[in-house]
N, C-alpha and C positions, 0 to 999 in steps of 0.2 A: 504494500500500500504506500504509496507515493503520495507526498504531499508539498503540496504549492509553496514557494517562498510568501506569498498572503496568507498561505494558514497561519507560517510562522510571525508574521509580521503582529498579527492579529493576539496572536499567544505573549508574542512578548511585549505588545502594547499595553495590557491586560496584567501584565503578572512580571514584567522587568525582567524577567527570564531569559538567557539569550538560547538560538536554535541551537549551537554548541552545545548547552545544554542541557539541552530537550534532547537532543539526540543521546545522548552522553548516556542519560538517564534509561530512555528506551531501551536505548541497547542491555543495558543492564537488568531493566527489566525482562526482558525477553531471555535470558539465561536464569530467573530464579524461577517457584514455585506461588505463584500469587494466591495459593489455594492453601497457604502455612501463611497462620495468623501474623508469627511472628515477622515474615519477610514480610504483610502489609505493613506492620505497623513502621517498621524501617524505613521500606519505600514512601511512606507518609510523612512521615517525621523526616525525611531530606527532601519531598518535594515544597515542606512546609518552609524552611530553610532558606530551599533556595528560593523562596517566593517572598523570602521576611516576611511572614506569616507565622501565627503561631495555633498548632491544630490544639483545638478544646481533646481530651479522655472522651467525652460527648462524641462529638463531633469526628472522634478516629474509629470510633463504634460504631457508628452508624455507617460510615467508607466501608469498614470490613465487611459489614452483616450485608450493606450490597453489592460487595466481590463476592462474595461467598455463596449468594443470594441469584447471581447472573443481572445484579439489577440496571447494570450501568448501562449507559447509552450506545450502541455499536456504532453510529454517527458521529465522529467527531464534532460537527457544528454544531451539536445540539450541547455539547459538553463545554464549550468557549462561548 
């Protein structure tokens, strides 16, 4: 799945984030288990990070329960 330099533009207008490391991060998602609670809460807690953001216990709970759940959007546009 290929995406636009506008996706990206759009993401890090939104979140300071640069595509470096969007990608960075993908990639590295894409070699764990997003189905082990603990590698979401990781991958949470550094997308929180890199966003200077701080994720609520709340708020990392309810991310899991809809990985885990299949709840998330397959759309990326629907997600930015």
């Amino acid at each position: 799945m290929g995406f636009s330099d506008n996706f990206f533009k759009k993401i890090e207008g939104k979140t300071n984030v640069s595509k470096d490391s969007i990608l960075e991060l993908a990639n590295k998602i894409q070699k764990e288990d997003l189905k082990d609670v603990e590698t979401l809460r990781e991958v949470i807690k550094q997308v929180g990070m890199m966003a200077g953001k701080e994720v609520s216990k709340e708020k990392e709970n309810k991310i899991i329960e809809a990985v885990m759940n299949d709840k998330i959007p397959k759309d990326m546009d629907k997600l930015i």
